[in-house]
C-alpha positions as CSV (number, residue, x, y, z in Angstrom):
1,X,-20.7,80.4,-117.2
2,X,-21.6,79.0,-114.1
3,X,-20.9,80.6,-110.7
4,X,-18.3,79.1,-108.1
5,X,-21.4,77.9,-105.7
6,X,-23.0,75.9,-108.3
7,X,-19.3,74.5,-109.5
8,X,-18.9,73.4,-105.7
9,X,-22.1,71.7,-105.8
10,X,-21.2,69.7,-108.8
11,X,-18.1,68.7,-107.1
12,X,-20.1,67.9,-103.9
13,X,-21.9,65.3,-106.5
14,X,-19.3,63.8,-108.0
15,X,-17.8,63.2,-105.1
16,X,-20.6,61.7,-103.8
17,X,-21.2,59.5,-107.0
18,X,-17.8,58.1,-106.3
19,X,-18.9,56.9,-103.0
20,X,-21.9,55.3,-104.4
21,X,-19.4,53.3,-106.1
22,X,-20.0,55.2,-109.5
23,X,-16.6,55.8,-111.4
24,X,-17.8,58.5,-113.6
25,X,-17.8,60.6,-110.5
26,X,-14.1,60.3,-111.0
27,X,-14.2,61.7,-114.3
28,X,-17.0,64.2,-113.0
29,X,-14.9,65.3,-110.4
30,X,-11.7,65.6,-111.6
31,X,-13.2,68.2,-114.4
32,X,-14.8,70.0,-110.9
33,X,-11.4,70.4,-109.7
34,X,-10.6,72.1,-112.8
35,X,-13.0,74.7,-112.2
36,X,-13.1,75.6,-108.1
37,X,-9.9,76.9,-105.8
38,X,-8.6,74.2,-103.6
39,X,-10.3,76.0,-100.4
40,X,-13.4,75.4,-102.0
41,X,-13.3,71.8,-102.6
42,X,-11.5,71.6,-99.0
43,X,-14.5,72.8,-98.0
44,X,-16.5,70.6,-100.0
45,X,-15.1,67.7,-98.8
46,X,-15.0,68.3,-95.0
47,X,-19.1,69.2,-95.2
48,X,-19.1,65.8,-96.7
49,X,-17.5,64.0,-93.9
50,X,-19.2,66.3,-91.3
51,X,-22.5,65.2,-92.9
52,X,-21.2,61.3,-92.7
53,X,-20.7,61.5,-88.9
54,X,-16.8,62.0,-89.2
55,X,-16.6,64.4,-86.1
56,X,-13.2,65.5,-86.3
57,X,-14.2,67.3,-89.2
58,X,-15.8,69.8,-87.2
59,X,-12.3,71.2,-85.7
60,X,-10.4,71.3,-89.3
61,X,-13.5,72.7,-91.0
62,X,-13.4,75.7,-88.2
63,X,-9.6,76.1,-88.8
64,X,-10.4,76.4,-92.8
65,X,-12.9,78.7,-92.0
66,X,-11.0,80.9,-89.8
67,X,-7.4,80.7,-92.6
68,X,-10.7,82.1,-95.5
69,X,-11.3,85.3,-93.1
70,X,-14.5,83.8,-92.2
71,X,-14.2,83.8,-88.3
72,X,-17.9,83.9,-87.3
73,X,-18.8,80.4,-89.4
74,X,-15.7,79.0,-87.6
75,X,-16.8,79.5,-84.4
76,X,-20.3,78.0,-85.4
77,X,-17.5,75.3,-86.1
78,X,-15.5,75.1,-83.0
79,X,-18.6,75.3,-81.1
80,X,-19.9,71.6,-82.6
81,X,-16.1,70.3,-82.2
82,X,-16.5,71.0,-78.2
83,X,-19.8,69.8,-78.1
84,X,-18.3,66.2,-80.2
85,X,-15.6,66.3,-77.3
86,X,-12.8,67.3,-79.3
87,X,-9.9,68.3,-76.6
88,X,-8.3,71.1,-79.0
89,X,-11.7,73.0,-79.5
90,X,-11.6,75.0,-76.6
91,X,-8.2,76.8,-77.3
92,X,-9.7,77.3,-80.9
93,X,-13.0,79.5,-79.1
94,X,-10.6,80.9,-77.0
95,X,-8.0,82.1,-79.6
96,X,-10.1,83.2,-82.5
97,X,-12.7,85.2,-79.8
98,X,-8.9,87.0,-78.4
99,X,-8.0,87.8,-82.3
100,X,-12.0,89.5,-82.2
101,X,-11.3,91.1,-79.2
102,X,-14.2,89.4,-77.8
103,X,-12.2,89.2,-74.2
104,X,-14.6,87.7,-71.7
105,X,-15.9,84.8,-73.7
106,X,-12.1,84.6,-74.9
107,X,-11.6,83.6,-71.6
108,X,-14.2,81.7,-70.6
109,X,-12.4,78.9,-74.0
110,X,-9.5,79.4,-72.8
111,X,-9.6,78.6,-69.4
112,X,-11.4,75.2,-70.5
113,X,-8.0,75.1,-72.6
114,X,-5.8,73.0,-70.7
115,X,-2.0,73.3,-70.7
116,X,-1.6,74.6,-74.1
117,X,1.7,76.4,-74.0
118,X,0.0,79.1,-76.2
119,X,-3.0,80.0,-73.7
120,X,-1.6,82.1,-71.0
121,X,-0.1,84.9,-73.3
122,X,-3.8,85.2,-75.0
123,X,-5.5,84.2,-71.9
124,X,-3.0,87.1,-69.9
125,X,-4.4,89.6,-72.7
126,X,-7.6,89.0,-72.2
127,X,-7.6,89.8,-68.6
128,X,-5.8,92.8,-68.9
129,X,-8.4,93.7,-71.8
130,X,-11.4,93.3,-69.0
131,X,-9.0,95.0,-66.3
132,X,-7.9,92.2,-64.3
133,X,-4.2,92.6,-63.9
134,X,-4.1,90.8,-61.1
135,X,-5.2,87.5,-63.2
136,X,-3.4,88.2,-66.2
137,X,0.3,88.5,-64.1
138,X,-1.1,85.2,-62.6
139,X,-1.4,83.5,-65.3
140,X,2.0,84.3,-66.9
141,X,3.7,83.6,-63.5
142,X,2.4,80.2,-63.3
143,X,2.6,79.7,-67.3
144,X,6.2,81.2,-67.9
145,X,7.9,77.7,-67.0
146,X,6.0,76.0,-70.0
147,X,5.3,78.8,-72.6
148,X,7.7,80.3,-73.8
149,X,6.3,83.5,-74.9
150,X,4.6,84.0,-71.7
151,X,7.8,83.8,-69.7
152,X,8.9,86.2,-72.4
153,X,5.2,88.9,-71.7
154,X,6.0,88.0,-67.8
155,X,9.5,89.0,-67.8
156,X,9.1,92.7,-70.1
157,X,5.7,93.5,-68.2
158,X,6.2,93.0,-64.8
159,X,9.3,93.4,-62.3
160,X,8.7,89.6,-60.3
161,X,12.0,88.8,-61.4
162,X,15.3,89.7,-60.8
163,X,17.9,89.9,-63.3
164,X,19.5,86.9,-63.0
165,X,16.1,84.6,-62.1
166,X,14.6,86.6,-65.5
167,X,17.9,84.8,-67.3
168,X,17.7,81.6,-66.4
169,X,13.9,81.2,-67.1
170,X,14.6,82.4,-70.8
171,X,17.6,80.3,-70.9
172,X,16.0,77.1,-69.9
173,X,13.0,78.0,-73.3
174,X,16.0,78.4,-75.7
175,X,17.7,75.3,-74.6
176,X,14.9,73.5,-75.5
177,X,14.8,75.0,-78.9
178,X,13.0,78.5,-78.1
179,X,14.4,80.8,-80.4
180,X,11.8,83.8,-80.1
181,X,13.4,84.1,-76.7
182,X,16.5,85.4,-78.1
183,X,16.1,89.0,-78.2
184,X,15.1,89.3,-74.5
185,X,17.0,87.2,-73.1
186,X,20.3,89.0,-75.3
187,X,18.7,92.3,-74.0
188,X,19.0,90.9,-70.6
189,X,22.6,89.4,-70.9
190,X,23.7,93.8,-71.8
191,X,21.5,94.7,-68.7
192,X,23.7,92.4,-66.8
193,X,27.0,93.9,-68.4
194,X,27.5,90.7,-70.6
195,X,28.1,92.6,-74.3
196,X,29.9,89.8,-75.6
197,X,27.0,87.2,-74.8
198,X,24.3,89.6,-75.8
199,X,26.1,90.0,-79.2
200,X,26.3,86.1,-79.9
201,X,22.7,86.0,-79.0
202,X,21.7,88.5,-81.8
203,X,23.7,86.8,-84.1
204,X,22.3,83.8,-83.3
205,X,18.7,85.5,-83.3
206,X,19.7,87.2,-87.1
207,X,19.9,83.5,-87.8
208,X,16.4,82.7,-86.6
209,X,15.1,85.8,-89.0
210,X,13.8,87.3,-85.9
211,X,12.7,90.9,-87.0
212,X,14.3,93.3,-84.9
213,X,17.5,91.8,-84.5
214,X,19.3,93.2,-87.3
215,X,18.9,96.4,-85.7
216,X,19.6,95.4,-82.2
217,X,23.2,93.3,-83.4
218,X,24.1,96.7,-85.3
219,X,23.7,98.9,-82.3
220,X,25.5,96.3,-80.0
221,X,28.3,96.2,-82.4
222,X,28.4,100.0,-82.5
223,X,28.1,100.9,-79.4
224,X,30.6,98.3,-78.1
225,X,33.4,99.5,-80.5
226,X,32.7,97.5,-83.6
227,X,31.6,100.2,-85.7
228,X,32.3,98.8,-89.0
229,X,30.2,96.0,-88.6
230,X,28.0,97.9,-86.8
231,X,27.1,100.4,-89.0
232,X,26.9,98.0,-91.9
233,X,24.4,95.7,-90.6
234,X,22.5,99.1,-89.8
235,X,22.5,100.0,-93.2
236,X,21.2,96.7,-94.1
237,X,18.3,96.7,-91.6
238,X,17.5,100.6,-92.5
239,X,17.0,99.3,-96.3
240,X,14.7,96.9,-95.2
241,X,12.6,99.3,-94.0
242,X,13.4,99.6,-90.3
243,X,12.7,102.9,-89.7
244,X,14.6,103.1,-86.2
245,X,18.1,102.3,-88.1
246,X,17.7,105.0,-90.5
247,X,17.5,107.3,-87.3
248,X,20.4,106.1,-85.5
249,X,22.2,106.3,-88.8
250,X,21.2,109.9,-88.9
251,X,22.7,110.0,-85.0
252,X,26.0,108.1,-85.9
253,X,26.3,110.8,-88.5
254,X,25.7,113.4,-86.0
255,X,28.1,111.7,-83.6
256,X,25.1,111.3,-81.5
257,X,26.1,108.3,-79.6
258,X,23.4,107.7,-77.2
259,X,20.8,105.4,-78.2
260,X,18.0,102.8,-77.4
261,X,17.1,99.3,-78.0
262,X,13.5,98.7,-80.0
C-alpha cells in the first residue's frame, strides 16, 4: 500500500499531466483524489501554483498550513507572501507569532498591519506580554472606535471611560452589527441601573449564542424578581456545563441571594 506522501506525489503528476494538455491526467487524478484527504491535495495544488509564479498562493498556502497545526511552515509562508507584497501578510506574522506567544516579533507584523480591525486587541496583548502597558492602553484607546473587541478589552481593563462614554462606544459597534459587544455593554446598562435594558440585551445576546449569557439572563431575571424564568434558564445553562450556575443554584437553594456576574 502506498504511503500518503507518495499518493500526493502521484496527484502532484496528474495534475501536472493535465496541464500538459494530457487527459489521462484526468483519469490519473481523479483516482488520486480517491486515495489523499482534501488538505492534502489543497496542498498539492497551491505548491503547484506557487511553483508557476501564482504569488497569492503564498498567503492561502500559509493559512492551510496554519488550519493543519503546522504553524512554523506557515510562517515560512507568510514570510514569502510579504516579501511578494501581499498587504494581508503582515497581520498573518503578526497573529500566528501572538497565538506562539512569540510577543516581540508579534509586534513588530503587527504594527506593519495596517487598520485591521483585529490588530490592536493582539497587538494590545503583546505589549502587555513584553510589559509595556502604556502601549498596549494606547493602542486600544486609539483602536476602540474601529474594533470592536478592542473597545470591548479597553473598556473591562482600564477606567478611561466613564459610564456613560463606555455605553455609547459599545453601542455605536452593535449598531453596526457587533454582537460580541452584547454582554458588556448589557453589564454596563445594570451598572447604570437600567435592568430592563440589560435584560433585553442578554436576550438578544442568548440569540447570538454568546457563551456566558445564558447564565448572566438567568441571574438578571432572578435577581430582578423574575425568578421563574430565572431559575429555569439557570438550570438550562448549569446542564450545559456552566459550572457557575450550578453554584448559584446551590445559593438560590440556600436563599443565598447575593451573587456575581461571570
Amino acid at each position: 500500500m502506498k504511503s500518503t506522501e507518495a499518493e500526493s506525489v502521484d496527484f502532484q503528476s496528474s495534475v501536472e499531466m493535465i496541464q500538459s494538455g494530457d487527459p489521462d491526467g484526468l483519469f490519473n487524478a481523479a483516482n488520486d483524489l480517491r486515495q489523499i484527504s482534501k488538505s492534502e491535495a489543497v496542498e498539492v495544488l497551491y505548491q503547484l501554483a506557487i511553483a508557476h509564479g501564482v504569488n497569492e498562493a503564498y498567503l492561502n498556502y500559509g493559512t492551510l498550513l496554519h488550519d493543519m497545526n503546522r504553524s512554523k511552515e506557515a510562517l515560512v509562508q507568510f514570510k514569502k507572501a510579504h516579501a511578494a507584497g501581499d498587504p494581508n501578510a503582515a497581520f498573518a506574522l503578526g497573529e500566528v507569532n501572538w497565538e506562539m506567544g512569540r510577543h516581540t516579533e508579534a509586534i513588530k507584523w503587527l504594527q506593519l498591519a495596517g487598520s485591521n480591525p483585529f490588530v490592536p486587541l493582539r497587538l494590545a496583548s503583546s505589549y502587555r506580554a513584553t510589559g509595556d502597558e502604556l502601549s498596549a492602553v494606547k493602542v486600544l484607546r486609539e483602536g476602540s472606535e474601529n474594533s470592536a473587541e478592542a473597545a470591548v478589552e479597553y473598556i473591562i481593563t482600564t477606567n478611561e471611560l466613564d459610564l456613560d462614554s463606555a455605553i455609547n462606544l459599545l453601542e455605536k459597534h452593535l449598531q453596526n452589527g457587533e454582537v460580541d459587544v452584547l454582554v458588556v455593554l448589557a453589564d454596563l446598562y445594570s451598572k447604570a441601573g437600567n435592568t430592563a435594558k440589560e435584560i433585553e440585551l442578554l436576550r438578544r445576546s442568548v440569540e447570538a449564542g454568546e457563551p456566558n449569557a445564558l447564565h448572566n439572563l438567568g441571574l438578571a431575571l432572578w435577581q430582578s424578581g423574575n425568578t421563574r424564568e430565572g431559575k429555569s434558564l439557570l438550570k438550562k445553562a448549569a446542564q450545559k456545563g456552566d459550572k457557575l450556575s450550578s453554584k448559584v443554584l446551590h445559593e438560590i437553594r440556600g436563599k443565598q441571594r447575593h451573587v456575581q456576574l461571570k
